[in-house]
C-alpha positions, -999 to 999 in steps of 0.1 A, spaced: 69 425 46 68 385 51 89 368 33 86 328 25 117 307 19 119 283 -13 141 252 -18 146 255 -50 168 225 -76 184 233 -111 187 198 -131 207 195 -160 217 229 -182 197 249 -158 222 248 -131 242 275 -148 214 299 -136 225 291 -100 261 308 -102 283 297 -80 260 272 -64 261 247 -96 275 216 -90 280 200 -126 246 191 -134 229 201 -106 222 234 -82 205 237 -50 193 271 -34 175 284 -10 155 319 -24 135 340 0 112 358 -15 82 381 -7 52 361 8 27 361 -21 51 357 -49 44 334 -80 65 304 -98 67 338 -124 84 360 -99 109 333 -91 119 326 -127 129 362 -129 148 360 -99 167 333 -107 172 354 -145 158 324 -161 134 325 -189 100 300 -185 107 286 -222 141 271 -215 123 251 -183 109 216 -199 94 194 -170 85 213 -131 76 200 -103 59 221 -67 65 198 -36 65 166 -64 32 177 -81 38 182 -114 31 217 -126 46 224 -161 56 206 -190 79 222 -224 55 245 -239 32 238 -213 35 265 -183 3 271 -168 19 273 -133 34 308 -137 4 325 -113 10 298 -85 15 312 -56 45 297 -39 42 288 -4 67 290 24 92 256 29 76 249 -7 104 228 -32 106 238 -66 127 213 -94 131 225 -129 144 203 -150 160 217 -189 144 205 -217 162 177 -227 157 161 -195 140 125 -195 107 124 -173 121 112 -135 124 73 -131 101 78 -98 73 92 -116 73 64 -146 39 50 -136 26 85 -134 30 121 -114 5 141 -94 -7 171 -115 -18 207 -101 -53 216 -116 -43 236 -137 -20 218 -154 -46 195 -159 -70 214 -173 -42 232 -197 -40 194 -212 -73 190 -215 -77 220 -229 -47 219 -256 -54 229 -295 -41 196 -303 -64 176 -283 -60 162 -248 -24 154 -234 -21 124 -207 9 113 -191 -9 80 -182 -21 56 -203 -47 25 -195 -36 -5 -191 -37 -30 -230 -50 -58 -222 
C-alpha cells in the first residue's frame, strides 16, 4: 500500500508525545503513514488526544484552533508539515497580522454558536 511521509513538530507540552525525540520544548518527526490517511489518523498515531492540541497549522495554513478542530477529515498529503502547538501556546509572532485558513476552518468560524470568530480585524481608523 502507498504510504506518504509527514514532517510533523510538537511545540510546547506536546513534545512529550514524541518520546525520545523531544527536545525540551520542542519534537520533530518524520511519520509515514498510509497514503489517504487524515490529521485524525495521525493524532492517534502519535497517542495524542485532539483536545489537548490548541492552535495547527498544514504546510502554514491554519487548520484548527482550541475547541475548534474541523481539520480531523483532512487528508494529509505526502512531504506535507504538520505543527501542533499545546494550548497555552501564544498565536506565532509570524502570523500576527493574520494566517491563511483551510476552508473549513473558515466556515467552522463562521459557523460557530457564538457567532462568527475572525482572527483579523479591520483597520480603526
Amino acid at each position: 500500500m502507498p504510504e506518504v511521509s509527514l514532517d510533523v513538530w510538537l511545540y510546547g507540552d506536546l513534545a512529550h508525545f514524541a518520546g525520545e525525540a523531544a527536545h525540551g520544548g520542542y519534537a520533530n518527526l518524520r511519520v509515514r503513514m498510509h497514503a489517504g490517511s487524515t490529521m485524525a489518523d495521525l493524532l492517534t498515531s502519535l497517542g495524542m488526544p485532539t483536545e489537548e492540541r490548541g492552535i495547527t497549522f498544514i504546510n502554514g495554513t491554519l487548520s484548527a484552533l482550541p475547541g475548534l478542530q474541523p481539520d480531523l477529515d483532512q487528508v494529509l498529503a505526502d512531504g506535507s508539515r504538520v505543527a501542533f502547538f499545546h494550548l497555552q501556546s501564544m498565536w506565532p509572532f509570524q502570523y500576527r497580522l493574520g494566517a491563511r485558513t483551510t476552508d473549513e476552518l473558515n466556515q467552522a468560524m463562521q459557523h460557530r454558536d457564538a457567532g462568527p470568530l475572525h482572527h483579523v480585524y479591520p483597520k480603526q481608523s
